[in-house]
N, C-alpha and C positions, 0 to 999 in steps of 0.2 A: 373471401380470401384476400380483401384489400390490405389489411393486416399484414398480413401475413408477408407479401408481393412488399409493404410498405417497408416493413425488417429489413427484408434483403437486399431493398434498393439504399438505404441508408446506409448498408453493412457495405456494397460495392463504390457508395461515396466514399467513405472513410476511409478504404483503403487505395481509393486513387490518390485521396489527400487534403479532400475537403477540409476547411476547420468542423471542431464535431460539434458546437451549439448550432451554428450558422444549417449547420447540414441537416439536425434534427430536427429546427425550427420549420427550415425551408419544406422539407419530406411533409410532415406536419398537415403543413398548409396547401402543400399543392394535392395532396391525397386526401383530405378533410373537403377542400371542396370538388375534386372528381364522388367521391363519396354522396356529395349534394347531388351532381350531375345523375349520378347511377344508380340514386332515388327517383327523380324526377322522370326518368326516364322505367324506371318500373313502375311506376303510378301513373305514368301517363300522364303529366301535368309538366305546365310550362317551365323548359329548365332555369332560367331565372328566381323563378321560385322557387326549384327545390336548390339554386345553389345560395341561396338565402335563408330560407328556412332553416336548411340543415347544414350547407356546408359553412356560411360565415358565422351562424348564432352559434355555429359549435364552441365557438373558440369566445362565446361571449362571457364567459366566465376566466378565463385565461387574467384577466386584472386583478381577480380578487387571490386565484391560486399562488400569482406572485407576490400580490400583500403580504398571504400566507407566510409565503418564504422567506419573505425577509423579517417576520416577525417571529421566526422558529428559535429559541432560547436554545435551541441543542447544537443548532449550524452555528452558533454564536463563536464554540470556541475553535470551529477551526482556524480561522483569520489568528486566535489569541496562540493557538498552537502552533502555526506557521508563521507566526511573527517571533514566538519564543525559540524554536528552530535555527530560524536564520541570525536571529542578536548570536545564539549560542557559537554557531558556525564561524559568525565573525571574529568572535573571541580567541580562536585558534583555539579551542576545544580539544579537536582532533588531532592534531599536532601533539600536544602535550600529551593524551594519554598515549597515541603509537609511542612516543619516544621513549615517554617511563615503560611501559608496558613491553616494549623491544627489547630493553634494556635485563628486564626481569627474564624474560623466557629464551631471547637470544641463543644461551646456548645450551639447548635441549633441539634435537632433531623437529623440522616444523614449526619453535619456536615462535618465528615472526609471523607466523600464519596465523599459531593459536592468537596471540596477541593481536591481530587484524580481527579475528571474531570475536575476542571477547571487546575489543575497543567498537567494533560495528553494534555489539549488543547496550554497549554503555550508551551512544550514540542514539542507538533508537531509542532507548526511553528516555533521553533527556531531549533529541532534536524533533528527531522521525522525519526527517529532509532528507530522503533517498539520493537526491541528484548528487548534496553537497557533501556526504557523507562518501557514497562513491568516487566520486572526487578528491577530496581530501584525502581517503586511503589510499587512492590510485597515485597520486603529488607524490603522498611522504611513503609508505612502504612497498609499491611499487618496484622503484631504483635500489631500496634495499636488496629486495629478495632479490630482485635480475640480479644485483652486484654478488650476492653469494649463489648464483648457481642452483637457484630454486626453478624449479622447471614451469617453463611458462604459466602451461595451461592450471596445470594446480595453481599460480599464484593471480590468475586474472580471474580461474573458478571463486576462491578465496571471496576476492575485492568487491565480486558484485554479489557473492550470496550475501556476504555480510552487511554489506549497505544497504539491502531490502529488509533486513529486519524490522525497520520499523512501520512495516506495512501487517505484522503483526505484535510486535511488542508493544504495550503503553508508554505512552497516548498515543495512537493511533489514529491518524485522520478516515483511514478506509474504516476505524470502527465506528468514529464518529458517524458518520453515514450509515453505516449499516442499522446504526442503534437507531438512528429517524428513519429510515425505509420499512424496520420491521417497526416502528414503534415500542423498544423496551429501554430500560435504561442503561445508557453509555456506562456505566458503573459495574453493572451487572456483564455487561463484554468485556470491559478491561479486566475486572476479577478471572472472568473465563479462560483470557488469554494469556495469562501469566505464565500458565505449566505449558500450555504446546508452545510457547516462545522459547522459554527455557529448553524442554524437550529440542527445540531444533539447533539452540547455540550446542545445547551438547554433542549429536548428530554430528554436527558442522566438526568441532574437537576431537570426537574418536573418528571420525574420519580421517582427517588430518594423523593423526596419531598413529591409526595401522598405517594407511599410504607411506608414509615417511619412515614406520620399522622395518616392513618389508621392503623396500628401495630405500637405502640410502642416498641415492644421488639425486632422489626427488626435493628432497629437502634438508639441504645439510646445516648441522648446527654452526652457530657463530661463536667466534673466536673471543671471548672477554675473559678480562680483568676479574681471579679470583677473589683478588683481596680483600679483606674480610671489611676492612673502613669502608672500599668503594661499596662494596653488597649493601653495605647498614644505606650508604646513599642512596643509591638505586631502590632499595626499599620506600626511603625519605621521599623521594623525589613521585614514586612513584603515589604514595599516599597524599600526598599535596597536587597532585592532578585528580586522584579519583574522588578524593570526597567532596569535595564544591558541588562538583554535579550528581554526587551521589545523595547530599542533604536537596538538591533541588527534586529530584524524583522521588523522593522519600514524602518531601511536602507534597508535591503534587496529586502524587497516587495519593499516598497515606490520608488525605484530606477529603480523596472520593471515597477511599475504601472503609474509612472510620465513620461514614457518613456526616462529615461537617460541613462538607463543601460538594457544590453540583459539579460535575464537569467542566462548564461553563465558568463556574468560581474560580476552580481550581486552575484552569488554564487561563484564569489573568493573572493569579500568584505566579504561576509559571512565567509569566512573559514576565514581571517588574523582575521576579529572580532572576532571570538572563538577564534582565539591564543589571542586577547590581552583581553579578558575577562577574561581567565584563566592565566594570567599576574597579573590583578586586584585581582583574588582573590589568588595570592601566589602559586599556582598548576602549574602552566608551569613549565616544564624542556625539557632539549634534551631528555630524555629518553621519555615521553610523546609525544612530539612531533615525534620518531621515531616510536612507538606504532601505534601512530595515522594515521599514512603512511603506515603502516602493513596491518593494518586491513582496510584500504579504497582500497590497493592494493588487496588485498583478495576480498573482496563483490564485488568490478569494477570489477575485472578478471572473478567472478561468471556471474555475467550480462552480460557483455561482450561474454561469452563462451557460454551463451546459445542461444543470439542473433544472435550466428554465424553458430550455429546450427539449429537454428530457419528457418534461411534464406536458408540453404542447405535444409533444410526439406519442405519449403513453393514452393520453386524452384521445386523442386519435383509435389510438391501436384498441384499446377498448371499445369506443363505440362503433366499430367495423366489425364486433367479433373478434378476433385476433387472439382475444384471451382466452375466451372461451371457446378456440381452437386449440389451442397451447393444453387447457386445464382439462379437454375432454382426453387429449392424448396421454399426457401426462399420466392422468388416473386409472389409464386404462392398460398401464403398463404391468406386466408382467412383478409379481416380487410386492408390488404396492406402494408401501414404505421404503422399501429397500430399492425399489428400480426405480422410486424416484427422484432418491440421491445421491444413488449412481448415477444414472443417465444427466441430472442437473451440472453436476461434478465435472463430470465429460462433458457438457457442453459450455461447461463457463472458462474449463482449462483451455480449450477448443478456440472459444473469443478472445482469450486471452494473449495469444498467440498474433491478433491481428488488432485489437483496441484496446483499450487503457481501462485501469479497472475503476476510476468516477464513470465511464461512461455505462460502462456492465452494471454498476453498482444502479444507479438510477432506471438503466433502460430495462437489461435482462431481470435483475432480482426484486421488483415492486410485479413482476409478471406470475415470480415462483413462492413470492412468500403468500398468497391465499391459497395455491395449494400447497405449501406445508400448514398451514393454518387446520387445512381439511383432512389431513392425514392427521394429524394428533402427536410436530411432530415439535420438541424442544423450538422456541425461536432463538434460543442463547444458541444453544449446542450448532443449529443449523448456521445461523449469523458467522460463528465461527468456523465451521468448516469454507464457507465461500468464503472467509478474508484471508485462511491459510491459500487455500486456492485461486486467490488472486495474486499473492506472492509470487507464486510464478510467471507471473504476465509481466514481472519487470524483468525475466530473465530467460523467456522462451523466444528465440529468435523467428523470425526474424525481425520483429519489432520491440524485442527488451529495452527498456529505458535504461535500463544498466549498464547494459552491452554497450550504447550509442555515449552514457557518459565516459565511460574504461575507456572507450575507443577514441574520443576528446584528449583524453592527457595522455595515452599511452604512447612511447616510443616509436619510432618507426619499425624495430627489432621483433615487437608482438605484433603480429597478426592480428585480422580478424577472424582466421579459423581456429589461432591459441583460444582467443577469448569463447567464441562459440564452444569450440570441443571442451575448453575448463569448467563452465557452467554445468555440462550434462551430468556430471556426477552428483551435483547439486541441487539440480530439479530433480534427480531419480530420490533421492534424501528427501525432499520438500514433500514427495507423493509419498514415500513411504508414511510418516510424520503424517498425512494425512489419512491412509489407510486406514493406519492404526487410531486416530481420533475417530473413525468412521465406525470402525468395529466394536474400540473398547474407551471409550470416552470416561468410564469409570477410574481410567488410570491417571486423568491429567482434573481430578473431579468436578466433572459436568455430567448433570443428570439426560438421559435419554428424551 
């Protein structure tokens, strides 16, 4: 049961507040050699030697598994993804499509809402920078919508579903991971995840769409300029923000998707296209460009550090048993297949709620992909139901990263029970959208 005792004591660090590499590494080691200790002690032999034997030579391979890791071509392109990201952000990106895009839907009932999701879904596939993405919608459409009397909670609901999108839309960095945890190709997840992304922007719009027929005073339309010249502009205007980044997504994917280019390829076309987008629109400098190397060196080393720790801690959970505690329960659940992806479901939305999903990603899901292996069951299809179901973990309180960015620029006016209450209609949407990949994955085409 060390294992086991080992999980939970990690799981009550993390949520006093420990950093989470620091904490995994630590658990790791203090429990790998109590492990030695409570050998030696059922053998009856000196404990010096069994916390030698067994508890420090466990970890004698810990040098080569990090070699491993930094030699993995598929972790390559997160750094290239999160450096493309943030040049993108810098460029005022987001800015430009809210304002042409406000401008367009403005005034139709929920307008700037729909405009805030379709602008969050243009965003994920060109940044996938959840923090700045949130952010940025929260800066610029934020004050709009409070300024027309759009009602709180719908409009901080709105800011942070949209800005998790790219936690499944391509490129996705949680698919990147997923795709090295299970071992398949990032190609083959980003193809997967196009229709349940899509499926969820649209969710996200009829949603918006009834709410706002049936109460008008949820969201009322804006006041523009019919005039036919200005329309042709706001058209113009509009089509000069989306396509720059819509020919960047187009190479990007289309370059995995056509098979010309690896992931890894692909996302360093991605990164020089963000420098020469933000070349186009006048915003490049060396100091931008050093910024931008800062902060992708910062979030890589975060990921990196916890991966490393991850791996001292799973190293661990393994040779105590632990997994094969987890796999004998698991299998022996009622349903088989079916109770094992419920019950998994439920417990990663469950983590979700209290850790971040690189940590779930590395700790909980290298524990449940041999038993799906053993059930017989898709690794695509399953990959992607855990990344839709991680989406939620940036928006389940009380630990949502989304909620703590909204909550950073929001007014003093909103709340944080606006923000909390506007989200719940939004994770009830995220689970449905999941359901239904659960049931009938035929409809978004991924094979069982």
């Amino acid at each position: 049961m060390i294992g086991i005792i080992m999980f939970f004591v990690a799981l009550v660090m993390l949520l006093i507040g420990f950093p989470v590499a620091f904490t995994f590494g630590a658990v790791s080691v203090f429990f790998g050699l109590a492990a030695g200790i409570l050998e030696a002690v059922q053998d009856e032999i000196p404990l010096m030697e069994g916390l030698v034997d067994t508890g420090i030579s466990m970890f004698a391979f810990m040098p080569f598994r990090i070699y491993s890791i930094m030699q993995n071509t598929i972790l390559m392109a997160v750094p290239l993804f999160i450096f493309m990201g943030i040049i993108l952000q810098k460029t005022g990106l987001a800015e430009r499509l809210l304002e042409s895009m406000g401008s367009l839907f403005g005034k139709m009932r929920g307008g700037v809402a729909i405009s805030t999701v379709l602008v969050g879904s243009l965003l994920a596939a060109s940044t996938g920078v959840v923090g700045a993405s949130v952010v940025a919608m929260g800066v610029i459409s934020l004050p709009v919508m409070l300024k027309y009397n759009y009602d709180k909670k719908l409009v901080t609901g709105v800011i942070c579903a949209s800005g998790t999108l790219g936690q499944i839309i391509p490129p996705s960095i949680v698919l990147i991971i997923l795709g090295d945890v299970f071992q398949v190709p990032v190609g083959d997840l980003f193809k997967a995840a196009i229709f349940p992304g899509l499926a969820l922007v649209g969710a996200y719009v009829l949603y918006i769409i009834v709410i706002s027929f049936f109460n008008k005073s949820v969201a009322p339309a804006i006041p523009v300029d019919e005039d036919a010249g200005t329309k042709f502009r706001q058209i113009l205007t509009a089509l000069k923000a989306i396509i720059p980044p819509l020919v960047l997504i187009i190479l990007v994917l289309g370059s995995i998707f056509a098979g010309v280019a690896t992931p890894t390829e692909s996302a360093a076309v991605g990164a020089i296209g963000a420098m020469i987008l933000a070349m186009m629109y006048g915003v490049f400098s060396i100091d931008m460009l050093k910024e931008g190397a800062l902060e992708t060196s910062k979030v890589t080393a975060m990921v990196f550090a916890i991966l490393i720790g991850a791996t001292a801690f799973s190293m661990v959970f393994t040779y105590t048993g632990g997994d094969a505690i987890v796999e004998e329960v698991m299998l022996s659940l009622p349903g088989e297949k079916w109770g094992f992806i419920i019950v998994s479901m439920l417990v990663i939305m469950f983590l979700g709620f209290f850790i971040d999903f690189v940590e779930i990603s590395y700790i909980i899901v290298p524990i449940l992909v041999p038993i799906a292996m053993a059930l017989d069951i898709n690794p695509v299809w399953y990959a992607i139901l855990i990344a839709m179901n991680l989406q939620t973990s940036f928006l389940t309180p009380p630990f949502g990263f989304s909620l703590f960015y909204l909550r950073g620029v929001a007014p003093p006016s909103v709340r944080t029970t606006d923000i909390y209450k506007g989200v719940m209609p939004f994770i009830l949407i995220q689970i449905a959208i999941l359901a239904i990949l659960v049931i009938e994955p035929g409809w978004f085409g991924i094979d069982f």
